[in-house]
Structure formats: structure tokens, C-alpha cells
mmCIF file as Biopython writes it, N, C-alpha, C and O atoms, coordinates in Angstrom:
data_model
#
loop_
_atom_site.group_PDB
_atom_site.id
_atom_site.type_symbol
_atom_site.label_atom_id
_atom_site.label_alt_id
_atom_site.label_comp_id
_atom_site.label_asym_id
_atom_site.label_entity_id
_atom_site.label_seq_id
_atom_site.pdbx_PDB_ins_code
_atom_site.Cartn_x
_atom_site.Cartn_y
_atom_site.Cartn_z
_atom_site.occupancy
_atom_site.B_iso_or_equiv
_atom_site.auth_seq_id
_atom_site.auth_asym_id
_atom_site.pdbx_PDB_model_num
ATOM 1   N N  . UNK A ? 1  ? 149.439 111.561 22.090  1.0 0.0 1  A 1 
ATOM 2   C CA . UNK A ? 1  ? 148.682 112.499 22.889  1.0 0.0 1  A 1 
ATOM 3   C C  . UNK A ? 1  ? 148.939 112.198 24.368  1.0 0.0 1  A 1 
ATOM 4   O O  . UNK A ? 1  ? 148.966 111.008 24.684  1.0 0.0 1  A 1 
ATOM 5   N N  . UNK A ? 2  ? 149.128 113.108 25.295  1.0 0.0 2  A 1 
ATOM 6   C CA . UNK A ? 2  ? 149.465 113.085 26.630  1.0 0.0 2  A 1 
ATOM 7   C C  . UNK A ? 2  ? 148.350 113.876 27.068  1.0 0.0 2  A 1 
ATOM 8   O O  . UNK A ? 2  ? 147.795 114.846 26.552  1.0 0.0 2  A 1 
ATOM 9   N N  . UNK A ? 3  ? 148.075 113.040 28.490  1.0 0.0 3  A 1 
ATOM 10  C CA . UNK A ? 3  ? 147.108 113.344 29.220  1.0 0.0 3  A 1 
ATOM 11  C C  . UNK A ? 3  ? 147.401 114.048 30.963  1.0 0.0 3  A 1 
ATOM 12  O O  . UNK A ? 3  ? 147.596 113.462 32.028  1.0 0.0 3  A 1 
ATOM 13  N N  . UNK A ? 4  ? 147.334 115.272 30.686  1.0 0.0 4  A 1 
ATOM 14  C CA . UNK A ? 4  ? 147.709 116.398 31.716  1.0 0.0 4  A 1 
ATOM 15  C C  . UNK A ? 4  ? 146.875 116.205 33.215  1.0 0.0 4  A 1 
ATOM 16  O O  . UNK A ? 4  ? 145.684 115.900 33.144  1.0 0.0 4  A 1 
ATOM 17  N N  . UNK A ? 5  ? 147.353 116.340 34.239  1.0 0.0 5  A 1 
ATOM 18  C CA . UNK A ? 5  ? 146.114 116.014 35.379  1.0 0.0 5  A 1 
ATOM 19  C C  . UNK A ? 5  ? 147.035 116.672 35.928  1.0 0.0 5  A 1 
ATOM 20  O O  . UNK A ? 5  ? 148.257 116.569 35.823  1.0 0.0 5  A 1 
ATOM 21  N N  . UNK A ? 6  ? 145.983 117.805 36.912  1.0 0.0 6  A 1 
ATOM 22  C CA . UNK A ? 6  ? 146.445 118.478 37.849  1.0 0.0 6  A 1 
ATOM 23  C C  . UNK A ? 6  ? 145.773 118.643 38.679  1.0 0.0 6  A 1 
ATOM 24  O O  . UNK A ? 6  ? 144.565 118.880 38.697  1.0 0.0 6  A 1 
ATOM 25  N N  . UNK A ? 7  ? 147.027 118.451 40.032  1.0 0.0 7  A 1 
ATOM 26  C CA . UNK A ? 7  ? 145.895 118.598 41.600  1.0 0.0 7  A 1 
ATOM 27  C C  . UNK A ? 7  ? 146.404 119.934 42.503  1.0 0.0 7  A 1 
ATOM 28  O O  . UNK A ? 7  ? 147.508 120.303 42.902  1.0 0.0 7  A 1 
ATOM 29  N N  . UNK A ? 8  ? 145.211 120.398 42.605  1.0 0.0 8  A 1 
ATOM 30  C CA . UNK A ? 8  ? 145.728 121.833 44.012  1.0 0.0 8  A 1 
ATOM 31  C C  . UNK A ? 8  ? 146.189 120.926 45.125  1.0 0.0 8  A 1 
ATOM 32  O O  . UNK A ? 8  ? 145.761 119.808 45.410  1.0 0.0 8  A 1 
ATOM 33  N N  . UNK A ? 9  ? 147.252 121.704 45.760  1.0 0.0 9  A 1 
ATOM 34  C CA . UNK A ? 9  ? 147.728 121.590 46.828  1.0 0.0 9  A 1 
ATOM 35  C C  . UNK A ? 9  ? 147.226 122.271 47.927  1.0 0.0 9  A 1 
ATOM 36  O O  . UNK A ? 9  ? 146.438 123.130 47.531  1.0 0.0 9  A 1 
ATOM 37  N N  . UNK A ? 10 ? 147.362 122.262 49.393  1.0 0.0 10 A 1 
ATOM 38  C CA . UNK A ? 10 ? 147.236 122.928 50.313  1.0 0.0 10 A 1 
ATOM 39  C C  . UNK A ? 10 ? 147.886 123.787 50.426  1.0 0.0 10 A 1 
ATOM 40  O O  . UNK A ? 10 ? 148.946 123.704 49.807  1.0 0.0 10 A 1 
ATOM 41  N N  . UNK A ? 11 ? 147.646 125.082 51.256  1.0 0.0 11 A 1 
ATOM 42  C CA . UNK A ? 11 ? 149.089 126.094 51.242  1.0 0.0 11 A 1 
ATOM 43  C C  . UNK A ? 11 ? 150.297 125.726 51.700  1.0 0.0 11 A 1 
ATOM 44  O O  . UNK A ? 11 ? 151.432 125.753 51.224  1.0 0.0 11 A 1 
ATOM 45  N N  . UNK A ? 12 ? 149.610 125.216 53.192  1.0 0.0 12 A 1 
ATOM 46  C CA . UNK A ? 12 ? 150.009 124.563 54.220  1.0 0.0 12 A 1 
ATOM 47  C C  . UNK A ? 12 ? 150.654 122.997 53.986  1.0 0.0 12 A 1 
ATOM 48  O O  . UNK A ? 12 ? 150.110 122.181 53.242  1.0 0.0 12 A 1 
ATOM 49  N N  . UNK A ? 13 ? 151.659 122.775 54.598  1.0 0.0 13 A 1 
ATOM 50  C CA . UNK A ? 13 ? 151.829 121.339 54.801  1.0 0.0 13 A 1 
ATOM 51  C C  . UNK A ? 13 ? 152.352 120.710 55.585  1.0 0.0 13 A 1 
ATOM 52  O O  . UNK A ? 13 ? 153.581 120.769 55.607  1.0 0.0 13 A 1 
ATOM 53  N N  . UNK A ? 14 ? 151.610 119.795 56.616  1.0 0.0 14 A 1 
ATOM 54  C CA . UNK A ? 14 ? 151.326 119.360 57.785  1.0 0.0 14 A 1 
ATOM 55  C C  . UNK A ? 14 ? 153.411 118.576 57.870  1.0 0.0 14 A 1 
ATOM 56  O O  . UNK A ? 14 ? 154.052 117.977 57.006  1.0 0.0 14 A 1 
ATOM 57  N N  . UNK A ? 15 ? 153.758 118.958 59.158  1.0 0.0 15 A 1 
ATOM 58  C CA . UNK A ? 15 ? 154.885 118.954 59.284  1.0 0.0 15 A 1 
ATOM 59  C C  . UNK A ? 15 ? 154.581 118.046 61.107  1.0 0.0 15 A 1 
ATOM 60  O O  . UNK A ? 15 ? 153.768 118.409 61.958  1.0 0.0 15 A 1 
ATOM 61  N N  . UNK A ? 16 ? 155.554 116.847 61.190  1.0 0.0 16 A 1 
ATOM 62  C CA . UNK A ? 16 ? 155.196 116.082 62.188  1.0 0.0 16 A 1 
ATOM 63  C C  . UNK A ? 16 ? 155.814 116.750 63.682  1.0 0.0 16 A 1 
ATOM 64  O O  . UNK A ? 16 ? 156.910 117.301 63.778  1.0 0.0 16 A 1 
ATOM 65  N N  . UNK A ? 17 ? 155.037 116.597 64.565  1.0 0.0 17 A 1 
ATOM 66  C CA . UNK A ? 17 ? 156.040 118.005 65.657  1.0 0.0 17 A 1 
ATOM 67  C C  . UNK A ? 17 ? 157.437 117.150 65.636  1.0 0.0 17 A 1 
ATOM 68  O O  . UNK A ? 17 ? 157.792 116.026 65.280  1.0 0.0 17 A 1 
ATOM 69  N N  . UNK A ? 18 ? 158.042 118.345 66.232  1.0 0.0 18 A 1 
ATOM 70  C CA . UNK A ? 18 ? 159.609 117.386 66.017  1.0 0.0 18 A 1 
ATOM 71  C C  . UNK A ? 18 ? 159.931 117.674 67.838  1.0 0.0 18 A 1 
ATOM 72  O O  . UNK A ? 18 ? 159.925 118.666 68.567  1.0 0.0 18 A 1 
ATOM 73  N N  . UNK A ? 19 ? 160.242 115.940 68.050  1.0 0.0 19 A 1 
ATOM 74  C CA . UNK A ? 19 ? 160.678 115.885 69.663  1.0 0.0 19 A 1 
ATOM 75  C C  . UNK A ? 19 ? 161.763 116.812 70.165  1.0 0.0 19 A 1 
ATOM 76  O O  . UNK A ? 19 ? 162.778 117.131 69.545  1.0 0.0 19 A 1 
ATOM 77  N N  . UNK A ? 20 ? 161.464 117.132 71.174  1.0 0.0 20 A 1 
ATOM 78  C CA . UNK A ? 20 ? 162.708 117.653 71.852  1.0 0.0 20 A 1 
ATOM 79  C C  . UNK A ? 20 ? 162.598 117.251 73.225  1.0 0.0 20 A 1 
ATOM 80  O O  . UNK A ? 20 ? 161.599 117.563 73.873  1.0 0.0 20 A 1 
ATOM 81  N N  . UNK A ? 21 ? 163.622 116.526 73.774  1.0 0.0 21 A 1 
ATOM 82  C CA . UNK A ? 21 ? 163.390 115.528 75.038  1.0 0.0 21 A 1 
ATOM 83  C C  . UNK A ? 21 ? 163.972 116.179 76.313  1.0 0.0 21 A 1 
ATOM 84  O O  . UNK A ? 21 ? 163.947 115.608 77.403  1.0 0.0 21 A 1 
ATOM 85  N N  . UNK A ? 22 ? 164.487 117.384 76.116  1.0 0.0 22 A 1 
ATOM 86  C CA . UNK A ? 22 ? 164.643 118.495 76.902  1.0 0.0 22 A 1 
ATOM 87  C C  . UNK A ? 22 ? 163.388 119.053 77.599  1.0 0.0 22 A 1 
ATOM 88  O O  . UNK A ? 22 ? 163.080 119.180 78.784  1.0 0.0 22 A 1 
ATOM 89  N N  . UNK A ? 23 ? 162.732 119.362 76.349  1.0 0.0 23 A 1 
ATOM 90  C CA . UNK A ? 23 ? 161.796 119.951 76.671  1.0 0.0 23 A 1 
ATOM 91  C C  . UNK A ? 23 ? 160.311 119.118 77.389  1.0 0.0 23 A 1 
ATOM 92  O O  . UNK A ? 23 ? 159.451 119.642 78.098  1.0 0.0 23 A 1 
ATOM 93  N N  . UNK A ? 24 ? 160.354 118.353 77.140  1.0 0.0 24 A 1 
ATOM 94  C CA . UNK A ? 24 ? 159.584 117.082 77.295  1.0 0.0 24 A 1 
ATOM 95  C C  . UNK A ? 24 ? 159.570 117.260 78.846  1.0 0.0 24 A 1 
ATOM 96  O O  . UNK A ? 24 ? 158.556 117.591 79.461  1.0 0.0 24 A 1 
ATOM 97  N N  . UNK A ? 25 ? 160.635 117.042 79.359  1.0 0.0 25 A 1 
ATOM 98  C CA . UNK A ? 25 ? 160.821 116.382 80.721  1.0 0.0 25 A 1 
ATOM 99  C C  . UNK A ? 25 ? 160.888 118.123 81.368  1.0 0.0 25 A 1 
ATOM 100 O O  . UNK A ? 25 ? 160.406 118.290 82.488  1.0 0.0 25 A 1 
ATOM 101 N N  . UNK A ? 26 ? 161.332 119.038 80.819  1.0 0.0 26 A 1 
ATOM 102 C CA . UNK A ? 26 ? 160.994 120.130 82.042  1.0 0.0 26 A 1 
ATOM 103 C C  . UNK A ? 26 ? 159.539 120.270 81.681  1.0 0.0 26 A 1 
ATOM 104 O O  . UNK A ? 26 ? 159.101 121.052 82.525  1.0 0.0 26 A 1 
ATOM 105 N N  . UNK A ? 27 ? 158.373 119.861 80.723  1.0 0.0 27 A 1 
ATOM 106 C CA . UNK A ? 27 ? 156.961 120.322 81.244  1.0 0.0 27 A 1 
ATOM 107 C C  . UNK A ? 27 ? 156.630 119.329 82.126  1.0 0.0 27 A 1 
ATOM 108 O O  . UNK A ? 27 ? 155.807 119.626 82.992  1.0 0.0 27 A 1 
ATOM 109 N N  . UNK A ? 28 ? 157.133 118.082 82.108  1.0 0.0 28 A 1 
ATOM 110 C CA . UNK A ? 28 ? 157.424 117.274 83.623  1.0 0.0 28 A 1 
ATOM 111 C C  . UNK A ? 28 ? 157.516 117.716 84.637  1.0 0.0 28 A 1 
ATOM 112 O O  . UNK A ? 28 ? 156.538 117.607 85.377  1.0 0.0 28 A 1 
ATOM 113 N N  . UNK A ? 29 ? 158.532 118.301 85.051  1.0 0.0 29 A 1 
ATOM 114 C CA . UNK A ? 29 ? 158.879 118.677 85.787  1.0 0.0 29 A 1 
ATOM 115 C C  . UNK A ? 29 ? 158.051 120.004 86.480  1.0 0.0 29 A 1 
ATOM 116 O O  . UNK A ? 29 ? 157.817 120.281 87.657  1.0 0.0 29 A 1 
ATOM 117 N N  . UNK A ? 30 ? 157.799 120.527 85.508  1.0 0.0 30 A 1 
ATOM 118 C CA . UNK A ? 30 ? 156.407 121.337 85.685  1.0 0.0 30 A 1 
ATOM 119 C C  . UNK A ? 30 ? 155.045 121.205 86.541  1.0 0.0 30 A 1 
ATOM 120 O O  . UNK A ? 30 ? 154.523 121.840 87.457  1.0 0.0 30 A 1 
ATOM 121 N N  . UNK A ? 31 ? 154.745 120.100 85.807  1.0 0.0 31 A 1 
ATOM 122 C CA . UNK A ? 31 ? 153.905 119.321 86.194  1.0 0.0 31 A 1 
ATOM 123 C C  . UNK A ? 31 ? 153.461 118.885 87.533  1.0 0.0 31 A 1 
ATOM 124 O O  . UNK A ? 31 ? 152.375 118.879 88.113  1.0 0.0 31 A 1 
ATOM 125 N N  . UNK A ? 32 ? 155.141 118.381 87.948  1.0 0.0 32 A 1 
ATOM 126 C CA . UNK A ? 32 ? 155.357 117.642 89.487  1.0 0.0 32 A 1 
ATOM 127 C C  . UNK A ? 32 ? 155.837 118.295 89.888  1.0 0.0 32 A 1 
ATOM 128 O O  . UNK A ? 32 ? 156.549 117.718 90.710  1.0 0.0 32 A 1 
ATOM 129 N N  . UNK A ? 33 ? 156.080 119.685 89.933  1.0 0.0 33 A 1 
ATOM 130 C CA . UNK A ? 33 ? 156.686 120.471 90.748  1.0 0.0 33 A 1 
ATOM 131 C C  . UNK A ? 33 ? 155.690 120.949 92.215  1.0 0.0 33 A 1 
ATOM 132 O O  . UNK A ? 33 ? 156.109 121.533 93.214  1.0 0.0 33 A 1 
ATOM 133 N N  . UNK A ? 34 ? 154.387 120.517 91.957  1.0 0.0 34 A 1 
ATOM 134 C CA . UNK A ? 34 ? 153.602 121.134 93.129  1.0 0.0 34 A 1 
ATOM 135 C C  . UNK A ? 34 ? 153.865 119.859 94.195  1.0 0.0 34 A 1 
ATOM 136 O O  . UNK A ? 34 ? 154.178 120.228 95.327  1.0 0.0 34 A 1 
ATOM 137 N N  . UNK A ? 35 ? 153.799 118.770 94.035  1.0 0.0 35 A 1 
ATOM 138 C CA . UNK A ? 35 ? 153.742 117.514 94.639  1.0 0.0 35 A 1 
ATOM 139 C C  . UNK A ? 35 ? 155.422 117.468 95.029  1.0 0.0 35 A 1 
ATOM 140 O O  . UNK A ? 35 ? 155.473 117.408 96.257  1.0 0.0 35 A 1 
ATOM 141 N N  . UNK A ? 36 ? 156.498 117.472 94.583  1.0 0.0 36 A 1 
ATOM 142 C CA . UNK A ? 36 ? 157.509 117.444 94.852  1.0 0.0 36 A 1 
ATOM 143 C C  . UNK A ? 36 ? 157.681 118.421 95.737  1.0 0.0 36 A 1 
ATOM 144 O O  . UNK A ? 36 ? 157.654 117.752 96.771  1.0 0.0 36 A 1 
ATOM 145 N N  . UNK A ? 37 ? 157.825 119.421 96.048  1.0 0.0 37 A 1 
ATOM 146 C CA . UNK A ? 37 ? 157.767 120.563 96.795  1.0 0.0 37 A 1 
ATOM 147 C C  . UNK A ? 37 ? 157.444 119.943 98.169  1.0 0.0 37 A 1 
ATOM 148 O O  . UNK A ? 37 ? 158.167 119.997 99.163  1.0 0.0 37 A 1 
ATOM 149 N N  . UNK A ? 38 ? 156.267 119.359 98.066  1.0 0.0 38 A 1 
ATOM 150 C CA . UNK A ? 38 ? 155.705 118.587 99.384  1.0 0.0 38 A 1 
ATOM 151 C C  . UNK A ? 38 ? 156.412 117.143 100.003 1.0 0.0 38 A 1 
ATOM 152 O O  . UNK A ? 38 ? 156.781 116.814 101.131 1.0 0.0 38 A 1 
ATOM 153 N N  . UNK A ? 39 ? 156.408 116.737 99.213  1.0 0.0 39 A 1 
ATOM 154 C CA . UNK A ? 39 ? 157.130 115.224 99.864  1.0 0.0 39 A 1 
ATOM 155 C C  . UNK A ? 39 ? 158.861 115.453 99.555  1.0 0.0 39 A 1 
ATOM 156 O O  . UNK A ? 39 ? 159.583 114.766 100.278 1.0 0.0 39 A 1 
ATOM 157 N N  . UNK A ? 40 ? 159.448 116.209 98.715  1.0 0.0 40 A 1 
ATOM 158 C CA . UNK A ? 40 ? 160.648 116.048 98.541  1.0 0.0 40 A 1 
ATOM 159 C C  . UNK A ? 40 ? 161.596 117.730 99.114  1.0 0.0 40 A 1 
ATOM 160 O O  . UNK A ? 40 ? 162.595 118.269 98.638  1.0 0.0 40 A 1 
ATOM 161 N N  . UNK A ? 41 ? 160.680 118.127 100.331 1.0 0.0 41 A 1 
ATOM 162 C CA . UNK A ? 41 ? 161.662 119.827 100.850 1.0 0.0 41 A 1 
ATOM 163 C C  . UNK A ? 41 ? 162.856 119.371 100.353 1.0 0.0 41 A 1 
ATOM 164 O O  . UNK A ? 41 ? 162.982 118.312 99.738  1.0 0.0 41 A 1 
ATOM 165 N N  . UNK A ? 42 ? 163.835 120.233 100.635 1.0 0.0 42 A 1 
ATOM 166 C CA . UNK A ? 42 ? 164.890 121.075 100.082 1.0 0.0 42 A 1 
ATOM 167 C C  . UNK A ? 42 ? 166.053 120.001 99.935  1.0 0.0 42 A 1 
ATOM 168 O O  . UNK A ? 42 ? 167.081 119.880 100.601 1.0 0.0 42 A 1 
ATOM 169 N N  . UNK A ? 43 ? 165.525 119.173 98.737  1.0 0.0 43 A 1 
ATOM 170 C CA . UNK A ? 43 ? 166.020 117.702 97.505  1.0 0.0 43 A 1 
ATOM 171 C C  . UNK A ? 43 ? 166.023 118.300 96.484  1.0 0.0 43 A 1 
ATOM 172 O O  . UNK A ? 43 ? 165.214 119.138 96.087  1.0 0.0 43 A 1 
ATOM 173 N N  . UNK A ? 44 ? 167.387 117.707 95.760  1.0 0.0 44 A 1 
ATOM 174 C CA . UNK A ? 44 ? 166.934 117.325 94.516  1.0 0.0 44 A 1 
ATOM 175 C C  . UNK A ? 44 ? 166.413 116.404 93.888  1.0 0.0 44 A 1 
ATOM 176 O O  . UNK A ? 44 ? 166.493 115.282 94.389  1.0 0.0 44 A 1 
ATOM 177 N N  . UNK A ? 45 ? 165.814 116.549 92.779  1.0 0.0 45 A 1 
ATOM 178 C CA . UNK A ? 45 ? 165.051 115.201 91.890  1.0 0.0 45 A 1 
ATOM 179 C C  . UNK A ? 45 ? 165.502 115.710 90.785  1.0 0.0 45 A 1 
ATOM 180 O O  . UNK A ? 45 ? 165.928 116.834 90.517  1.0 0.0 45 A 1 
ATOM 181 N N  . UNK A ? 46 ? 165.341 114.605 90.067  1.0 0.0 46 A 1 
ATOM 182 C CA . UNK A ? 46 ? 166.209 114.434 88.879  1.0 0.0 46 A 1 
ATOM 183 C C  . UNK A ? 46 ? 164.692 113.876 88.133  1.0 0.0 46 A 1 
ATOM 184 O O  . UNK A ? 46 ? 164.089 113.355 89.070  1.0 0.0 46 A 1 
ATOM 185 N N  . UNK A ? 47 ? 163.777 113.754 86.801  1.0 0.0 47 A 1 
ATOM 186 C CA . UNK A ? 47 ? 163.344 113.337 86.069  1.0 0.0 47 A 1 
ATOM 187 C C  . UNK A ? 47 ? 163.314 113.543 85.024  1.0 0.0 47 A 1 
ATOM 188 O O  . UNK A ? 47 ? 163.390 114.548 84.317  1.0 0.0 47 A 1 
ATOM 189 N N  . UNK A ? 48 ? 163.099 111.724 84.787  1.0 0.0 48 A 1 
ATOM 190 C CA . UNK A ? 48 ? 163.813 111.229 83.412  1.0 0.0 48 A 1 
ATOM 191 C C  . UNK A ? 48 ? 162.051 110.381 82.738  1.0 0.0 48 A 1 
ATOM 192 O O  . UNK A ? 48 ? 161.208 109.832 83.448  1.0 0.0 48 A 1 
ATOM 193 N N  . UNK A ? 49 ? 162.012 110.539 81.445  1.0 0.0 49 A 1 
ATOM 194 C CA . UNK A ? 49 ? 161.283 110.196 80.622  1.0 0.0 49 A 1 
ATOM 195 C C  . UNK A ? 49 ? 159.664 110.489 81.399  1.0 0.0 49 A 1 
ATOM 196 O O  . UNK A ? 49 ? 158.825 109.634 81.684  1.0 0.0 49 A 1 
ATOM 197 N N  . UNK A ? 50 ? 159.597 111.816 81.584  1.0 0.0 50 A 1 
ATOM 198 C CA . UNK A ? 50 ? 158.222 112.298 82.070  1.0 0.0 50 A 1 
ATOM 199 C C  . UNK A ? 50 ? 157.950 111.875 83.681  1.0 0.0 50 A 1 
ATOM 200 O O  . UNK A ? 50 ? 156.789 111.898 84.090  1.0 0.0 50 A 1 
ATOM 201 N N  . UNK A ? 51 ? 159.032 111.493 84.571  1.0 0.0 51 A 1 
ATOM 202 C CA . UNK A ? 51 ? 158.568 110.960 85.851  1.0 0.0 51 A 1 
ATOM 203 C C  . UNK A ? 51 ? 157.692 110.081 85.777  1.0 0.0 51 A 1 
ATOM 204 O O  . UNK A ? 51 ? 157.240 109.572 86.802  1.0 0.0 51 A 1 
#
């Protein structure tokens, strides 16, 4: 004799965000764009791992 067990699932299934380090650093850049503007006129900046 075998003993059957069954579990509901969710519909859904939780999926881990997936990095994108592109994107990462331009909401950085985002970020510091009001402050840069001010101390760094007409520079470039370059940021790397969130400023």
C-alpha cells in the first residue's frame, strides 16, 4: 500500500531579482545627478559601484 500526499502550490513563484549592474549605476547616477551638476559644471564623472 502506498501513501499519496499532496501539496497545493502557489500560482506564483517567487523568482530572485536578477542584477543588472548597468542598470544599477545609471539609477546612481540618477541619484547624483543634482549634486554633480553643482560641484562638477561642464565634467565628466564616471560612476562605478553606486558612487
Amino acid at each position: 500500500m502506498s501513501d499519496v500526499i499532496t501539496i497545493d502550490l502557489p500560482d506564483t513563484i517567487w523568482h530572485p531579482r536578477e542584477t543588472n549592474p548597468l542598470a544599477d549605476e545609471e539609477r546612481a547616477f540618477a541619484r547624483l545627478l543634482p549634486e554633480l551638476l553643482r560641484t562638477h559644471p561642464e565634467q565628466f564623472v564616471a560612476v562605478y559601484q553606486g558612487g
